[in-house]
FILUM-465308 format. One record per residue: x, y, z of N, C-alpha, C, O, CB in turn; residue number from 1; chain; residue in three letters. Coordinates in steps of 0.2 Angstrom, whole numbers, plus 5000, padded with zeros to 4 digits. Each point is the difference from the previous one (the first is absolute). Last residue first. Glycine has a CB too. Layout:
+------+------+------+------+------+------+------+------+------+------+------+------+------+------+------+-----+-------+-----+
:  n_u :  n_v :  n_w : ca_u : ca_v : ca_w :  c_u :  c_v :  c_w :  o_u :  o_v :  o_w : cb_u : cb_v : cb_w :   n : chain : res :
+------+------+------+------+------+------+------+------+------+------+------+------+------+------+------+-----+-------+-----+
:    X :    Y :    Z :    X :    Y :    Z :    X :    Y :    Z :    X :    Y :    Z :    X :    Y :    Z : NUM :     A : ala :
...
+------+------+------+------+------+------+------+------+------+------+------+------+------+------+------+-----+-------+-----+
***
This chain:
+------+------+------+------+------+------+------+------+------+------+------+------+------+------+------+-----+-------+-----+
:  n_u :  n_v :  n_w : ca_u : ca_v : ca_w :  c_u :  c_v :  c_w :  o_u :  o_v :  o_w : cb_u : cb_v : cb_w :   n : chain : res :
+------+------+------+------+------+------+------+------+------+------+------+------+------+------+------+-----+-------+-----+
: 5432 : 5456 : 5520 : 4994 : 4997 : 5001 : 4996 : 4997 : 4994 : 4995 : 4997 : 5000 : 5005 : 5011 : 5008 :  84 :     A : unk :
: 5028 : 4992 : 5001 : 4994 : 5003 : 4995 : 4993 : 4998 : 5000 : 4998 : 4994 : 5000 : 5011 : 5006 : 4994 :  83 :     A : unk :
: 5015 : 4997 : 5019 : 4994 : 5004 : 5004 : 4993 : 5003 : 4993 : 4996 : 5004 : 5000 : 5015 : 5002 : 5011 :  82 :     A : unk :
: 5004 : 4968 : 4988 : 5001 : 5007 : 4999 : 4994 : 5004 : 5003 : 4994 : 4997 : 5002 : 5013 : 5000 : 4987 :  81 :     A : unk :
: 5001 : 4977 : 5005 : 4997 : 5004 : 5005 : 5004 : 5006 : 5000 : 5006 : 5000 : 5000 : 4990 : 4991 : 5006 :  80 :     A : unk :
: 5007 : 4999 : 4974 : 4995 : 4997 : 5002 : 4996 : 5002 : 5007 : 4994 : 5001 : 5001 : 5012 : 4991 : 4993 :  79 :     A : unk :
: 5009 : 5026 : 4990 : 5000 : 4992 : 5004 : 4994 : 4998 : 5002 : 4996 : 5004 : 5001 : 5014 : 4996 : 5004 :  78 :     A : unk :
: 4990 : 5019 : 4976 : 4997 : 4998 : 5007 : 5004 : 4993 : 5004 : 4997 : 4995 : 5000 : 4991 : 5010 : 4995 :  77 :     A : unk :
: 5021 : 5005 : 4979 : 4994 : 4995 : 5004 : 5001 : 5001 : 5007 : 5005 : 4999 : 5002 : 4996 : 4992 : 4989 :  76 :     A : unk :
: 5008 : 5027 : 4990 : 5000 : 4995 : 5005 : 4995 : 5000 : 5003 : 4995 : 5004 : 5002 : 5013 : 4997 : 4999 :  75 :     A : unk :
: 5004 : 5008 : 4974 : 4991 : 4999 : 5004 : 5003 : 4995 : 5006 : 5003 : 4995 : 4998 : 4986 : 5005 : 4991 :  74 :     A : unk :
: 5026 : 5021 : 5001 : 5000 : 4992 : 5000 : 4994 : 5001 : 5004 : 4998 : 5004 : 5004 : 5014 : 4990 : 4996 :  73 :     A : unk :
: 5003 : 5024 : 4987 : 4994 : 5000 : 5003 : 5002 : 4991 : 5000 : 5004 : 4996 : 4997 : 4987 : 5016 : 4997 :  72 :     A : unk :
: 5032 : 4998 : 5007 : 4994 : 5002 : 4997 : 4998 : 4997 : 5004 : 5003 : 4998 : 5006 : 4996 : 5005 : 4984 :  71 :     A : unk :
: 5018 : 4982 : 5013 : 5002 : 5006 : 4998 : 4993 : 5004 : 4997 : 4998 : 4996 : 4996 : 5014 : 4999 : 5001 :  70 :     A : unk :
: 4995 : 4981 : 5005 : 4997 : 5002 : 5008 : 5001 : 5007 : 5000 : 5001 : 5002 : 5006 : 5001 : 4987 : 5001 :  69 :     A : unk :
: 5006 : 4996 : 4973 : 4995 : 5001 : 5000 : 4996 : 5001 : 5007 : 4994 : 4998 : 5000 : 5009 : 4997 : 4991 :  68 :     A : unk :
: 5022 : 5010 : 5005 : 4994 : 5004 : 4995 : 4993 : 4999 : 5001 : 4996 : 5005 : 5000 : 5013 : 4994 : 4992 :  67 :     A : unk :
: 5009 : 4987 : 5020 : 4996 : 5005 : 5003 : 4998 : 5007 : 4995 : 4999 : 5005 : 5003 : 5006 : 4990 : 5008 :  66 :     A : unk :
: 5007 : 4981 : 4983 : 4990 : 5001 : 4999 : 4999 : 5006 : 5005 : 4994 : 5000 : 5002 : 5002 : 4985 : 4996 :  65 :     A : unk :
: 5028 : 5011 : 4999 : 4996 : 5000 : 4995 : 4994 : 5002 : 4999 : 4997 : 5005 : 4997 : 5009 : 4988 : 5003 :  64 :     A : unk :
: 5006 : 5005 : 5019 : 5002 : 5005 : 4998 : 4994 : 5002 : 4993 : 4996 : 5005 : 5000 : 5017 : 4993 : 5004 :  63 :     A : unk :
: 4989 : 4984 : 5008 : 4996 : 5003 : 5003 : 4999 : 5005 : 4994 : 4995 : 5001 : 4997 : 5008 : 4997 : 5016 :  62 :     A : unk :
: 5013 : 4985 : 4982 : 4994 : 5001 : 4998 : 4993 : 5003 : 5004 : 4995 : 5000 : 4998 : 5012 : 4990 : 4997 :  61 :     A : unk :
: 5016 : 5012 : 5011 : 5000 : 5003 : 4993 : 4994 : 4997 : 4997 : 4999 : 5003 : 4995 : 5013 : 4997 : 5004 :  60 :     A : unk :
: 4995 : 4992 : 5021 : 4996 : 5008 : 5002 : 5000 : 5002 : 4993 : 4996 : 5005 : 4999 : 5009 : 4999 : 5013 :  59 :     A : unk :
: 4985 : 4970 : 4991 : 5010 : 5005 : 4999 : 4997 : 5008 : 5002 : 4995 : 5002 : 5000 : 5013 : 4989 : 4987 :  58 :     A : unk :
: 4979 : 4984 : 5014 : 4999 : 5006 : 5002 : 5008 : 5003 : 5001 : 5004 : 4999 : 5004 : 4983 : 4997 : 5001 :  57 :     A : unk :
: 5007 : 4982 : 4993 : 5001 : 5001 : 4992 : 4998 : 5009 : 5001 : 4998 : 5002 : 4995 : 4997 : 4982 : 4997 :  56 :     A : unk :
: 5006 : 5004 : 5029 : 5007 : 4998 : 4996 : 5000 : 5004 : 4995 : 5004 : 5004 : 4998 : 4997 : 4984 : 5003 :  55 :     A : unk :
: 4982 : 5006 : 5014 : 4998 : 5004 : 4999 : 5009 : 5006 : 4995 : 5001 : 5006 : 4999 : 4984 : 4990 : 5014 :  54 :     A : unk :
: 4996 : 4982 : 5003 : 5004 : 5002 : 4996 : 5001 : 5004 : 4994 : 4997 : 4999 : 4995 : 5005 : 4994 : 5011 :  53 :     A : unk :
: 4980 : 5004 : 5014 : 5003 : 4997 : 4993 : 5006 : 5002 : 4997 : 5001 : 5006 : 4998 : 4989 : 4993 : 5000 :  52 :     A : unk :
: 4989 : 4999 : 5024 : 5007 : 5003 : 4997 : 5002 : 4995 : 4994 : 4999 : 4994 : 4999 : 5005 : 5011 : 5013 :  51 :     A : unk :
: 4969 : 5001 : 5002 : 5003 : 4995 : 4996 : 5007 : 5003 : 4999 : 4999 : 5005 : 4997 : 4990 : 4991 : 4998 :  50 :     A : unk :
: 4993 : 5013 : 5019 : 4999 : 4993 : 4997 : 5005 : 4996 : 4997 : 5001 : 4994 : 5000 : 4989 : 5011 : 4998 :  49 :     A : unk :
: 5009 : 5016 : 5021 : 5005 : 4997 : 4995 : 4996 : 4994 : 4999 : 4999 : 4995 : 5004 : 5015 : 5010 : 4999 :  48 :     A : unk :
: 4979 : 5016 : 5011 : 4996 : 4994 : 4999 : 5005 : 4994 : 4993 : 4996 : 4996 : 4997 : 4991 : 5014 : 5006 :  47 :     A : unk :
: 5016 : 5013 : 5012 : 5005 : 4992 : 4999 : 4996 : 4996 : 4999 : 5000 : 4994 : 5004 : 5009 : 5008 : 5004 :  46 :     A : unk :
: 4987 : 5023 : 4992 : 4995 : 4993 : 5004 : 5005 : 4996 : 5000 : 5000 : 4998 : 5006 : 4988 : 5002 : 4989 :  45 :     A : unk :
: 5020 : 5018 : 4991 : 4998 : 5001 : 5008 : 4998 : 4994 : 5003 : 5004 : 4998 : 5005 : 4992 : 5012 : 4993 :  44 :     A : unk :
: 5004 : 4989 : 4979 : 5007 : 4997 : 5005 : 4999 : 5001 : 5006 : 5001 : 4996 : 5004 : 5008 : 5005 : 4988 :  43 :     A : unk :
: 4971 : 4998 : 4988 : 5003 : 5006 : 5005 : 5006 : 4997 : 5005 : 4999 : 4997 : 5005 : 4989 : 5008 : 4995 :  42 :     A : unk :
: 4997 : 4982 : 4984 : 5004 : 5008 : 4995 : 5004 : 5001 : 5003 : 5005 : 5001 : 4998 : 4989 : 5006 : 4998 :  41 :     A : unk :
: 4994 : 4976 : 5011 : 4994 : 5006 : 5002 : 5004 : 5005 : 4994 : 4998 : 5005 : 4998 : 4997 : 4993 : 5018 :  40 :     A : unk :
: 5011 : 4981 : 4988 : 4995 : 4997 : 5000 : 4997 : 5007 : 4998 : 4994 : 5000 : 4996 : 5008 : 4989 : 5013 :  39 :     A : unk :
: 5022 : 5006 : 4986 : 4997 : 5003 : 5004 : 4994 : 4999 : 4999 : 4999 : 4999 : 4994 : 5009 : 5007 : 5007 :  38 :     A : unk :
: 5019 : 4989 : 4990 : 4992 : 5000 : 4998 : 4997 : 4999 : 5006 : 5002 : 4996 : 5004 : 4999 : 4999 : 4985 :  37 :     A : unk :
: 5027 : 5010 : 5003 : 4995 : 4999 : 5004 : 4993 : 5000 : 5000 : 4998 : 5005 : 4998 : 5010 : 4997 : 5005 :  36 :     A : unk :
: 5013 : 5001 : 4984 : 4999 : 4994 : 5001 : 4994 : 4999 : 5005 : 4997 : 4994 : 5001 : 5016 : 5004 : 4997 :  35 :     A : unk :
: 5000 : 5025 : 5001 : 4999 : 4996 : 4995 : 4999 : 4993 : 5004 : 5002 : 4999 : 5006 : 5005 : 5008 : 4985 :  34 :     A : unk :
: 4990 : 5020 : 5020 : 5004 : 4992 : 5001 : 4994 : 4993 : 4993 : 4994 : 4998 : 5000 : 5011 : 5007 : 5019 :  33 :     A : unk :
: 5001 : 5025 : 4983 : 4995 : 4992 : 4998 : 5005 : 4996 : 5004 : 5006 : 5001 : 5001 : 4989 : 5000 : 4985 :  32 :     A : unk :
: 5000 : 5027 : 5016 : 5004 : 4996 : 5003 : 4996 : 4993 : 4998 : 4994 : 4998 : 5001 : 5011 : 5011 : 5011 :  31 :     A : unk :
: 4991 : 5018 : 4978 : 4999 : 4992 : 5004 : 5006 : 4997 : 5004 : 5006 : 5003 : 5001 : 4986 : 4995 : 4989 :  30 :     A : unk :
: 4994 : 5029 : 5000 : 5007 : 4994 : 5002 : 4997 : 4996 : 5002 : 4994 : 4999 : 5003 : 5015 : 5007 : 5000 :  29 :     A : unk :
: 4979 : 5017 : 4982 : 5002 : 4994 : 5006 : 5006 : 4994 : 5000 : 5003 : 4998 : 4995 : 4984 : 5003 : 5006 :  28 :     A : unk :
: 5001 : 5023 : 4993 : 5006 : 4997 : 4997 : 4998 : 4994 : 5005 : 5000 : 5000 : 5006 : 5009 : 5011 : 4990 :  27 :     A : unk :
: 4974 : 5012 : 4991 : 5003 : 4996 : 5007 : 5007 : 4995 : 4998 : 5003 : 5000 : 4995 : 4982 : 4998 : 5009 :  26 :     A : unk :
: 5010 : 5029 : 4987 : 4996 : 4991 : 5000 : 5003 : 4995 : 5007 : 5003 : 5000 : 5005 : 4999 : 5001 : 4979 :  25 :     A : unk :
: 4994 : 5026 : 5011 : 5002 : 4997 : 5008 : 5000 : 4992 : 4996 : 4996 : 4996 : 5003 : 4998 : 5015 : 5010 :  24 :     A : unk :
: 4997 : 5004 : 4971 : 5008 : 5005 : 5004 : 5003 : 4996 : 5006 : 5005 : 5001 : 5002 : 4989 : 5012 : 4996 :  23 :     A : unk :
: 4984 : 4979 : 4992 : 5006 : 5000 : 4994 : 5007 : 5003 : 5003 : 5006 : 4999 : 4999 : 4985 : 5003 : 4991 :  22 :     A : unk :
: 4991 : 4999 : 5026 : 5000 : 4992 : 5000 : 5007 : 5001 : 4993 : 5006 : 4998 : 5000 : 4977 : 4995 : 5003 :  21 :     A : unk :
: 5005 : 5028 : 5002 : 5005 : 4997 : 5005 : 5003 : 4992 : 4999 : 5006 : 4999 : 5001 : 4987 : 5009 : 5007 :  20 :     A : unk :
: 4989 : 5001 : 4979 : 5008 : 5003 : 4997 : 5006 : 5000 : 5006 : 5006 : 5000 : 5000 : 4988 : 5011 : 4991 :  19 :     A : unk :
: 4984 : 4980 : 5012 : 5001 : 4998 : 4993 : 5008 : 5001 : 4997 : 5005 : 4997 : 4997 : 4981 : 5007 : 5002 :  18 :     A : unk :
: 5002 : 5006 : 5023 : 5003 : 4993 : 5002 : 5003 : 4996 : 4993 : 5004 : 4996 : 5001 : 4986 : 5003 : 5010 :  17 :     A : unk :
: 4997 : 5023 : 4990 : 5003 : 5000 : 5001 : 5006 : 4994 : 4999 : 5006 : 5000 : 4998 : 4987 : 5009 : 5005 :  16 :     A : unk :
: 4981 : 4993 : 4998 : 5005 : 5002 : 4995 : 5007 : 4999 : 5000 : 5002 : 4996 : 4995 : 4990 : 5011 : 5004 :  15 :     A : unk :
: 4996 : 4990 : 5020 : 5001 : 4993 : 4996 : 5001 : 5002 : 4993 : 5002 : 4996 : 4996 : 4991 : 4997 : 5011 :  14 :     A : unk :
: 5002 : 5022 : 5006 : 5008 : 5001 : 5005 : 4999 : 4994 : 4993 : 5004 : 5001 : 4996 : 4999 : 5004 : 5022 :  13 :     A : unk :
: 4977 : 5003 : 4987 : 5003 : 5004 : 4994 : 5007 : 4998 : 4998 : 5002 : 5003 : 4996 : 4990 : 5006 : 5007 :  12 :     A : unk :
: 4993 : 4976 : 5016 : 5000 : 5006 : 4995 : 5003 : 5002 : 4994 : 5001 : 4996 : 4995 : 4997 : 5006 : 5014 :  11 :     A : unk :
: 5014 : 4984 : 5006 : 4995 : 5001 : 5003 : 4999 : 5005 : 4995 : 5004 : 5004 : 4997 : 4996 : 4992 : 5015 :  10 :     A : unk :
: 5020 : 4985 : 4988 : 4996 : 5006 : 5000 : 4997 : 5002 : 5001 : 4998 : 4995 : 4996 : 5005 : 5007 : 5002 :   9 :     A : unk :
: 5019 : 4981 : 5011 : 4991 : 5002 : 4997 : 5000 : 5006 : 5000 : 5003 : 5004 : 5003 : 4989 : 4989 : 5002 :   8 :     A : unk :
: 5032 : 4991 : 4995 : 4996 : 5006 : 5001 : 4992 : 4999 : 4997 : 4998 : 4997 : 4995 : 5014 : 5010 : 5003 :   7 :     A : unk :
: 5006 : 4977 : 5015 : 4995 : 5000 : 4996 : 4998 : 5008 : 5000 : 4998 : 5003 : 5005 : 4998 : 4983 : 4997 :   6 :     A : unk :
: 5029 : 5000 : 5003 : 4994 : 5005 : 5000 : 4995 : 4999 : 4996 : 5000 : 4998 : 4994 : 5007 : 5010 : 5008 :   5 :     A : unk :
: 5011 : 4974 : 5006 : 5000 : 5004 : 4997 : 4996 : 5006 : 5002 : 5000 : 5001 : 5006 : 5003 : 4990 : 4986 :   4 :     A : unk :
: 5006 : 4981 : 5010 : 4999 : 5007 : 5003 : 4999 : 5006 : 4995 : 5003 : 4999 : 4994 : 5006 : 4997 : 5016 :   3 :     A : unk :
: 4989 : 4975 : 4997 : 4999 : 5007 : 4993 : 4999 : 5004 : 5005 : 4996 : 5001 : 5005 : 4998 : 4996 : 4982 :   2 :     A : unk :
: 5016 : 4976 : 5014 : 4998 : 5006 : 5004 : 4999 : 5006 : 4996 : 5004 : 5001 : 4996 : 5002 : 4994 : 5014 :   1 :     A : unk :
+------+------+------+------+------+------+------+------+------+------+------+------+------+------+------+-----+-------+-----+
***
């Protein structure tokens, strides 16, 4: 579920929106559930294809690799998504 604010600006105002975005960055949170695989991405649906185990998952190895979900990152569209 995403909640948030979308600011627009109109005109001259979309100057502004450049130095608002660095002063205001964004943050987001999750909630994972490991082992699970999905037809669409999306857990909402309960479209669950497939569970797996999911043991060799420690919190000390979360810990680890959340350097790499840190900064810029290119995300892929899910498969069904509102993208045109």
């Amino acid at each position: 579920n995403a909640e948030g604010v979308v600011i627009l600006g109109f005109g001259k105002c979309t100057k502004l929106l450049g130095d608002l975005q660095r002063k205001c960055p964004k943050v987001y949170e999750c909630t994972a559930e490991f082992g699970v695989e999905t037809d669409t991405q999306d857990i909402r649906f309960n479209s669950i294809t497939r569970r797996r185990p999911f043991i060799h998952i420690s919190p000390e190895k979360i810990v680890e690799v959340l350097p790499e979900f840190r900064g810029e990152i290119e995300q892929d569209s899910p498969l069904f998504s509102n993208r045109k």
